[in-house]
Backbone atoms as SQL, in Angstrom:
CREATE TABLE atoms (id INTEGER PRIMARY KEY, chain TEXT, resi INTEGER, resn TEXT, atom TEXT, x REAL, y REAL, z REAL);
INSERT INTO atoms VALUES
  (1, 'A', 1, 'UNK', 'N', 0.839, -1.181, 0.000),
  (2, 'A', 1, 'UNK', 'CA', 0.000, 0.000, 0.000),
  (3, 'A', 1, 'UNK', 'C', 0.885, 1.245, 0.000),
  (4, 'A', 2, 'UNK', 'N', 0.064, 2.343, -0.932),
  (5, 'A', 2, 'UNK', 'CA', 1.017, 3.484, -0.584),
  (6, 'A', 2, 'UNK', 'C', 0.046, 5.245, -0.192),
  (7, 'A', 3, 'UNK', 'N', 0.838, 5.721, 0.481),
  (8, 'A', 3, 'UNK', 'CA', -0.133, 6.867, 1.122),
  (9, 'A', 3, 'UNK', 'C', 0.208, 8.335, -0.046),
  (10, 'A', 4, 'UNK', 'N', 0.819, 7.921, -1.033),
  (11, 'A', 4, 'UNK', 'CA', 1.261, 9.903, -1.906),
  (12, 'A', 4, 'UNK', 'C', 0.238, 10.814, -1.568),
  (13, 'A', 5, 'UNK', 'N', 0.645, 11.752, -1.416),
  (14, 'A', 5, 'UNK', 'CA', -0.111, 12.920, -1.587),
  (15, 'A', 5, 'UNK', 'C', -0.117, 13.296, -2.935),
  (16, 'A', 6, 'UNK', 'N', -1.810, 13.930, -2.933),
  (17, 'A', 6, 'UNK', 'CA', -1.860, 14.143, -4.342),
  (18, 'A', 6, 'UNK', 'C', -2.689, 15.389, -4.577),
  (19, 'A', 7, 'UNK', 'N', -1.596, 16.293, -5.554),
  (20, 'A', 7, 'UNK', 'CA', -2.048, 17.489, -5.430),
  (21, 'A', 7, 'UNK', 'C', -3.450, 18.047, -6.053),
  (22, 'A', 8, 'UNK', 'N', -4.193, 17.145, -6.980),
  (23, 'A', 8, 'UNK', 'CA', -5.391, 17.539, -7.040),
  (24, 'A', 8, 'UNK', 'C', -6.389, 16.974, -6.203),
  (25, 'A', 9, 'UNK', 'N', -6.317, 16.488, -5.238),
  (26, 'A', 9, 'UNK', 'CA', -7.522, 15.943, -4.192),
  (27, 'A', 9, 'UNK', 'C', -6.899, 16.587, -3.468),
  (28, 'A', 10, 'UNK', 'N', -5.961, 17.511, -3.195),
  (29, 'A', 10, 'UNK', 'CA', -5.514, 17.711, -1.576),
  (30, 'A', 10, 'UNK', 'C', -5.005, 17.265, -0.779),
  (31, 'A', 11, 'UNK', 'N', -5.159, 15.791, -0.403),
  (32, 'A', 11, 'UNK', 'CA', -5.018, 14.998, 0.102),
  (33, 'A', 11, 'UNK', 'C', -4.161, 13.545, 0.308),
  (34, 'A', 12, 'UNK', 'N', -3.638, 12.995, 1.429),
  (35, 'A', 12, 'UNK', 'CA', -3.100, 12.064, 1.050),
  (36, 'A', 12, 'UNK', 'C', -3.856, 10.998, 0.753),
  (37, 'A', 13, 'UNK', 'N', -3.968, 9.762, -0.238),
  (38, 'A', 13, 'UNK', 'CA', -4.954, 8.734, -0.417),
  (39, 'A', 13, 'UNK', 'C', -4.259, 7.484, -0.320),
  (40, 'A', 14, 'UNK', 'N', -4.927, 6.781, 0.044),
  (41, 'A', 14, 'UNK', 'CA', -4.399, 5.350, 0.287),
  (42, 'A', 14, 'UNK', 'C', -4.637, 4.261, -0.859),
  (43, 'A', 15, 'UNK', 'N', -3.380, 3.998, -1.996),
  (44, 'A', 15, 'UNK', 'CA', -3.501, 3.350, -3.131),
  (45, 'A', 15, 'UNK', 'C', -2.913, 1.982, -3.038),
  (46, 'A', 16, 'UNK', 'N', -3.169, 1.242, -3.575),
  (47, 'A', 16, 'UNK', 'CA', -2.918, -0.401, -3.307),
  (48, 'A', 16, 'UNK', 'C', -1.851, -0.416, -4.531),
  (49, 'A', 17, 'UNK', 'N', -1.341, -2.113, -4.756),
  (50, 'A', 17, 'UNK', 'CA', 0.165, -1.900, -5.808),
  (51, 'A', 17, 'UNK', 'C', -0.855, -2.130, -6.990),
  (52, 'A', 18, 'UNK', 'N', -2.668, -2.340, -7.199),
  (53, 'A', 18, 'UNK', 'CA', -2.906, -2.299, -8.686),
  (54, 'A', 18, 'UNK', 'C', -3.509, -0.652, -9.245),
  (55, 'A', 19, 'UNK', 'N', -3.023, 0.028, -8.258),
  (56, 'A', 19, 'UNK', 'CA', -2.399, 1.278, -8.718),
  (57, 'A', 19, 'UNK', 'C', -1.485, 1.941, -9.529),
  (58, 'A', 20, 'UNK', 'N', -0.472, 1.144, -9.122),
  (59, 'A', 20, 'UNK', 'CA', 0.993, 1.457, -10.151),
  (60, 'A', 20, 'UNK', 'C', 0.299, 1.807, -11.671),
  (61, 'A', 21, 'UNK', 'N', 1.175, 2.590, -12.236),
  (62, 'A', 21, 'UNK', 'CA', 1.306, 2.664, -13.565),
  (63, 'A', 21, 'UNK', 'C', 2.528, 2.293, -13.985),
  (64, 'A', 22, 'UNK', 'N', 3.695, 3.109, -13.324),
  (65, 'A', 22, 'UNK', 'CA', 5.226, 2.589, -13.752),
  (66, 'A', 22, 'UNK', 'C', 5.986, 2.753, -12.826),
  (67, 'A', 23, 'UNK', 'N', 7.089, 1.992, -13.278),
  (68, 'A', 23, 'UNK', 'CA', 8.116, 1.642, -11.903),
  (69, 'A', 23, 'UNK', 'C', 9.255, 2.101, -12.896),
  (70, 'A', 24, 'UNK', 'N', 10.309, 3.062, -12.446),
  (71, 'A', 24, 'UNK', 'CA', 11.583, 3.757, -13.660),
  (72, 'A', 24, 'UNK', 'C', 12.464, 3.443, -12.154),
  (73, 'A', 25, 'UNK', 'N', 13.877, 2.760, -12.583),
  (74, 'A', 25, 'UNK', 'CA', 15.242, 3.039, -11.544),
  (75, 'A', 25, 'UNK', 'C', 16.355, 3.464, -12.918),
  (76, 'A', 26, 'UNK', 'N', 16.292, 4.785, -11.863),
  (77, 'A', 26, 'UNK', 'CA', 17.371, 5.529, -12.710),
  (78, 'A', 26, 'UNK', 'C', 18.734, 5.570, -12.161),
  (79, 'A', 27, 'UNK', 'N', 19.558, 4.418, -11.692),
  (80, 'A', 27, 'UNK', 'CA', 20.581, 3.868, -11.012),
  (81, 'A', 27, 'UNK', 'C', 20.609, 3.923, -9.471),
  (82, 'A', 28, 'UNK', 'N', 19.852, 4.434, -9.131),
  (83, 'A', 28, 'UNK', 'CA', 19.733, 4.823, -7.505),
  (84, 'A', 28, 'UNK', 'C', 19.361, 3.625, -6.838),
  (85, 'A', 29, 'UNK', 'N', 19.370, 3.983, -5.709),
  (86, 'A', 29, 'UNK', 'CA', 18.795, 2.199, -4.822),
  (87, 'A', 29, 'UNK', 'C', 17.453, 2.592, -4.683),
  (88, 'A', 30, 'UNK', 'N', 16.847, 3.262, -5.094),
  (89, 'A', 30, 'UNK', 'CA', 15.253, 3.381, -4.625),
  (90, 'A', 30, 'UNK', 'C', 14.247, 4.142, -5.841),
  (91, 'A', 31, 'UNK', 'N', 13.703, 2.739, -6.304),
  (92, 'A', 31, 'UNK', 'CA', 13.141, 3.156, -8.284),
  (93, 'A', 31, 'UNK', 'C', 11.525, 4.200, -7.635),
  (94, 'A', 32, 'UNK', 'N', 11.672, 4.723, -9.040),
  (95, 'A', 32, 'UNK', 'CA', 10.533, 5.625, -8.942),
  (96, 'A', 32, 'UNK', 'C', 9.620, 5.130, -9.218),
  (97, 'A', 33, 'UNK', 'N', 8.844, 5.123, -8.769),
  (98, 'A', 33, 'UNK', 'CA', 6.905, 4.645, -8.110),
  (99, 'A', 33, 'UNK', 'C', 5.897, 5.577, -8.843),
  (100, 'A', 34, 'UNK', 'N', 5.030, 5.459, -10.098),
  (101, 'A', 34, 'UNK', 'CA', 4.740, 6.426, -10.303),
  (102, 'A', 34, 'UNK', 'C', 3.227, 5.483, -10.174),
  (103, 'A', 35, 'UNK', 'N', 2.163, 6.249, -9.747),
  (104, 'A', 35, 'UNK', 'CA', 0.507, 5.714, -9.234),
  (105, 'A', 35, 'UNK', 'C', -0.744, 6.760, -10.033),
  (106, 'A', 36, 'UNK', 'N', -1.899, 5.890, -10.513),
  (107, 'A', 36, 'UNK', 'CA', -3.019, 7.003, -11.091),
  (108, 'A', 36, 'UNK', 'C', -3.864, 7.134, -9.147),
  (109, 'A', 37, 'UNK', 'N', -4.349, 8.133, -9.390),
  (110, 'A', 37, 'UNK', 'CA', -5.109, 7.970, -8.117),
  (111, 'A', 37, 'UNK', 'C', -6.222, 8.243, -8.431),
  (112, 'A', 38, 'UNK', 'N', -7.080, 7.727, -7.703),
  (113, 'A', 38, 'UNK', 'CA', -8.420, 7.528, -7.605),
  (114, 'A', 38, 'UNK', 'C', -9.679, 9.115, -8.711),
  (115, 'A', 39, 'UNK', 'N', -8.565, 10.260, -8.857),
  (116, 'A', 39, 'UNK', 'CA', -9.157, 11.198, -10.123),
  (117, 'A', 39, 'UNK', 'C', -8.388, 11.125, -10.763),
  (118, 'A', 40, 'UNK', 'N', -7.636, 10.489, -11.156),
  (119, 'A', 40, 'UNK', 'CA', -6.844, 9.963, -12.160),
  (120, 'A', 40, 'UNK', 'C', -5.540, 10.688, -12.407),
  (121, 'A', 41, 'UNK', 'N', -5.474, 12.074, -11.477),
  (122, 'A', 41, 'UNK', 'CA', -4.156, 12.159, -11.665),
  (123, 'A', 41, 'UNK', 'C', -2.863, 11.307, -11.463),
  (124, 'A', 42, 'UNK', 'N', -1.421, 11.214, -11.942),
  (125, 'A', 42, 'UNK', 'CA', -0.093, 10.480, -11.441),
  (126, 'A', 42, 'UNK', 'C', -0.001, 11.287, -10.513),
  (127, 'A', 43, 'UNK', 'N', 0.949, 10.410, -9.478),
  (128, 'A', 43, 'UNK', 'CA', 1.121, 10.926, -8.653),
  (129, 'A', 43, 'UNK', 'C', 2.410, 9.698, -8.024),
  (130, 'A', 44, 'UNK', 'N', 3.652, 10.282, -7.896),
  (131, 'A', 44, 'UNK', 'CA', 4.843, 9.247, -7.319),
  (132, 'A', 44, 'UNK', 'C', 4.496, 8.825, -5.766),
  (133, 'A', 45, 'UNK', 'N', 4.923, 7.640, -6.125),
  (134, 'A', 45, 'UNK', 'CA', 4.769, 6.961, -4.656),
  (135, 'A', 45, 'UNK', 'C', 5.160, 7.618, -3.076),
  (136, 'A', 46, 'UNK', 'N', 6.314, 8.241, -3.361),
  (137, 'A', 46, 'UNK', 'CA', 6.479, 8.953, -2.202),
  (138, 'A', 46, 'UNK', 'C', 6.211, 10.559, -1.732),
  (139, 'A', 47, 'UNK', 'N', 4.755, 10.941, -2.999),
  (140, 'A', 47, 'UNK', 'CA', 4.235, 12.426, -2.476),
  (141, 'A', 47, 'UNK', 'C', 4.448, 12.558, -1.524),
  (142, 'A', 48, 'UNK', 'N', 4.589, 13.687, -0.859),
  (143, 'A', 48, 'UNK', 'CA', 4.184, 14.586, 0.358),
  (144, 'A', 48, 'UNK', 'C', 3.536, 15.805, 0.104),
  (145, 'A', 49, 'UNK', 'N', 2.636, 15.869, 0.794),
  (146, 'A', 49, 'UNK', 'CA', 2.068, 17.554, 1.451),
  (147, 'A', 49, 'UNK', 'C', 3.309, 18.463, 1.309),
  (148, 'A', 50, 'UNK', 'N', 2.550, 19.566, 0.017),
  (149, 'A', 50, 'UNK', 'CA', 4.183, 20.332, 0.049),
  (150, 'A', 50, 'UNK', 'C', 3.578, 21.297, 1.668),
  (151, 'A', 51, 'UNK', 'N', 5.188, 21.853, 1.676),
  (152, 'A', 51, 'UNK', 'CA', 5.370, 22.748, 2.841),
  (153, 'A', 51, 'UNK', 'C', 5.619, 24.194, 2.276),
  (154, 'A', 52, 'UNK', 'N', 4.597, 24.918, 3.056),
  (155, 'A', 52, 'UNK', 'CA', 5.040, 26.218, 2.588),
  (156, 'A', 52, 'UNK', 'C', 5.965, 27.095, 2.031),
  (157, 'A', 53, 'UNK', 'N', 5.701, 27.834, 0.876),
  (158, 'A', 53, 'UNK', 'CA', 6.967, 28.338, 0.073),
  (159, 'A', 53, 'UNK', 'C', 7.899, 27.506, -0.223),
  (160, 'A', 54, 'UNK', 'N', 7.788, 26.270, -0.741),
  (161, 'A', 54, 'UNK', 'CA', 8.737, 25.528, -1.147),
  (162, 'A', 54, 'UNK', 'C', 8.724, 24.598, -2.145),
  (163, 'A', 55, 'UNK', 'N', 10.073, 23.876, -2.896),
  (164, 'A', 55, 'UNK', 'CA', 9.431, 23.569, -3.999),
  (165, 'A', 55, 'UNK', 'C', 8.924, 22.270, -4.202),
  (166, 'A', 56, 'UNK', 'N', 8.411, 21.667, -5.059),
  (167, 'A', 56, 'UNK', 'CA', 8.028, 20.065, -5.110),
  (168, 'A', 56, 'UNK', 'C', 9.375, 19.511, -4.806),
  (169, 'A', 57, 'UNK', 'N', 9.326, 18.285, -4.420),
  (170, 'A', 57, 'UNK', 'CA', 10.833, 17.236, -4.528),
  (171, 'A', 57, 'UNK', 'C', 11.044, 16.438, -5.497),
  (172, 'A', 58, 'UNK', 'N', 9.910, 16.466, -6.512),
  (173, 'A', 58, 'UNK', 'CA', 9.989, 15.512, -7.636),
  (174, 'A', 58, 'UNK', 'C', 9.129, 16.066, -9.140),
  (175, 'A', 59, 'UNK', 'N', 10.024, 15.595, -9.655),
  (176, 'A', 59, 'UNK', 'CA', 8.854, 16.378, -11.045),
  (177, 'A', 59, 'UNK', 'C', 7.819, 16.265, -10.878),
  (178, 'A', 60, 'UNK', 'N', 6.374, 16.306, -11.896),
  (179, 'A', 60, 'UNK', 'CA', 5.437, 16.030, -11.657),
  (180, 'A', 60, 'UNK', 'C', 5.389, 14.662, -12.441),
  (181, 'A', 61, 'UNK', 'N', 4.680, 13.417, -12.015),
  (182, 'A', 61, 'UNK', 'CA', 4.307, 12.278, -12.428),
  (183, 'A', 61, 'UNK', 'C', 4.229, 12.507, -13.691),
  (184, 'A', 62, 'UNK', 'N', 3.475, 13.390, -13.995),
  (185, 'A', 62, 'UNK', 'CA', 3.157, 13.226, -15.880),
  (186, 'A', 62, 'UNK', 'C', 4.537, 13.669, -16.864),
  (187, 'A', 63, 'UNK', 'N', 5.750, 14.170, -16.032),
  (188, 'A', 63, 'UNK', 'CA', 6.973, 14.067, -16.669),
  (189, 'A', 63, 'UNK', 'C', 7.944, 13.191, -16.966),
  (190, 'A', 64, 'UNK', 'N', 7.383, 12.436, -15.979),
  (191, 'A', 64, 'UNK', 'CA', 8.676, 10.774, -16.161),
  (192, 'A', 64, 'UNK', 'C', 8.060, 9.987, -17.572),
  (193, 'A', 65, 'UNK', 'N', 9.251, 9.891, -18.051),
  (194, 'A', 65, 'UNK', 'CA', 9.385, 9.466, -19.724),
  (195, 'A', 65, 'UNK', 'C', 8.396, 8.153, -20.100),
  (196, 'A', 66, 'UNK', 'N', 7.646, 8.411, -20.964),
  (197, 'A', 66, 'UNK', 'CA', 6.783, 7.521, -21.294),
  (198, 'A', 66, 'UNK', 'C', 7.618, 6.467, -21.817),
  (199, 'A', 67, 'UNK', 'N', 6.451, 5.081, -22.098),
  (200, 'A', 67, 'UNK', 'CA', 7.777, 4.305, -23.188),
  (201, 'A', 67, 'UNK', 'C', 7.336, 4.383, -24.474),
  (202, 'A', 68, 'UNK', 'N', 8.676, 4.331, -25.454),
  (203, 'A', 68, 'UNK', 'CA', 8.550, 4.607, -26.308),
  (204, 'A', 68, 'UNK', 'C', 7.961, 4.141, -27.715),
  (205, 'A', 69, 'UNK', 'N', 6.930, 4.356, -28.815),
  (206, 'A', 69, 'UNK', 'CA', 6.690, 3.600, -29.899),
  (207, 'A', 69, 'UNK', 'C', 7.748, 2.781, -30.321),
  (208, 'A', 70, 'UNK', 'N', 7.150, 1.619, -30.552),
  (209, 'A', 70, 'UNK', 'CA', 8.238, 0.401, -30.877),
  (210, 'A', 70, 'UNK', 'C', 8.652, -0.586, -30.133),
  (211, 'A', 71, 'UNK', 'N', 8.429, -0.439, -28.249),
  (212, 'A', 71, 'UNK', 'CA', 8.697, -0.902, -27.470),
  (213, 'A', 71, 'UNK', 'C', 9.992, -0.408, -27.081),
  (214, 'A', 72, 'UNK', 'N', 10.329, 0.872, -27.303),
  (215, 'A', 72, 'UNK', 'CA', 11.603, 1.126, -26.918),
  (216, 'A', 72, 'UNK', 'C', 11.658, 1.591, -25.474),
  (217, 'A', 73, 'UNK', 'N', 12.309, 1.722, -24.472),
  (218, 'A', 73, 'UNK', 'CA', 11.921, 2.622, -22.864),
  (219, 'A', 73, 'UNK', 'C', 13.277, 3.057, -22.762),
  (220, 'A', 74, 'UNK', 'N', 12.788, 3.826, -21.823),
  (221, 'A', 74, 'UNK', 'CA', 14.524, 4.491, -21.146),
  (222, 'A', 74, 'UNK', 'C', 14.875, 3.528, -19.860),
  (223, 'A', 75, 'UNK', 'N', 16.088, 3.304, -19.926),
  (224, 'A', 75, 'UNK', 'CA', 17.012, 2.332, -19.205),
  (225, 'A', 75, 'UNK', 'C', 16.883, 2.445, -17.848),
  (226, 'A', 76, 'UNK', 'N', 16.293, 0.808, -18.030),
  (227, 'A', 76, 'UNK', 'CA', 15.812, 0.341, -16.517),
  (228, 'A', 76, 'UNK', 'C', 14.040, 0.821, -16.173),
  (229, 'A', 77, 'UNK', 'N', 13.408, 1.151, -17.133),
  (230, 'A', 77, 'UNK', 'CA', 12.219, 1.357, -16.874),
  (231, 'A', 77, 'UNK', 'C', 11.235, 0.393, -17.379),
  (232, 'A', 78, 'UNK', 'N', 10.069, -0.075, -16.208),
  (233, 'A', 78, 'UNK', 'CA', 9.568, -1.362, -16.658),
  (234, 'A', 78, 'UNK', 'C', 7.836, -0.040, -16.214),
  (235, 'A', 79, 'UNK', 'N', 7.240, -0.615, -17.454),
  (236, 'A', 79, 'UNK', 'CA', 5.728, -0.240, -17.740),
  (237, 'A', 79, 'UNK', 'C', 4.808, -1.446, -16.937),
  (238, 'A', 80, 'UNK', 'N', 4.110, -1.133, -16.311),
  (239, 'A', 80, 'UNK', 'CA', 3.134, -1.873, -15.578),
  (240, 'A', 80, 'UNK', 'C', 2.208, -2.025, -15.830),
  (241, 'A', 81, 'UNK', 'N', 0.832, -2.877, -16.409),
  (242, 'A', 81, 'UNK', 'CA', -0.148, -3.278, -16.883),
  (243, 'A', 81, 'UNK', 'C', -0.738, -2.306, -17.769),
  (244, 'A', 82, 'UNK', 'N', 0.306, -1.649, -18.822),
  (245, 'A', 82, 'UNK', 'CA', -0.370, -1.188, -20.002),
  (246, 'A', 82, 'UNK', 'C', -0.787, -0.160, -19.879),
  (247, 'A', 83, 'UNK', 'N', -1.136, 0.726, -18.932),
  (248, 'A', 83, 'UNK', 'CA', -1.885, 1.939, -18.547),
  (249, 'A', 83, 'UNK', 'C', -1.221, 3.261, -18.884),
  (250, 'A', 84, 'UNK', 'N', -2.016, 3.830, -18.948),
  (251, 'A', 84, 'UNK', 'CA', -1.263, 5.465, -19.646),
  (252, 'A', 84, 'UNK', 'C', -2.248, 6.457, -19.183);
């Protein structure tokens, strides 16, 4: 289960793993989690409630690289049940 905060509900929501949309490790020990939530915005697994005057910690979900026509992806990124 995962709790992101998500900036168009406000709120943090509680999403299960047939949430996922995509899972990207961009060499780091800890791959990026990206989730639709329940209004369908993305939203990465480890949102938080931003804090005043400050900036996001992560792009926004809808920036992490799609995969590509042809079946091509960017390295080390695995697509999860087809969803877009």
């Amino acid at each position: 289960m995962f709790a992101p905060y998500c900036p168009t509900c406000r709120s943090r929501i509680l999403l299960g793993t047939r949430r996922i949309v995509r899972i990207a490790w961009d060499g780091t020990a800890d791959p990026c989690v990206v989730l639709r939530c329940f209004c369908g915005t993305l939203v990465h697994a480890d949102a938080q409630p931003p804090a005043a005057g400050s900036e996001p910690a992560h792009r926004p979900a809808a920036e992490v690289p799609e995969q590509q026509p042809g079946g091509t992806r960017e390295p080390g990124q695995v697509d999860v049940g087809g969803h877009r």
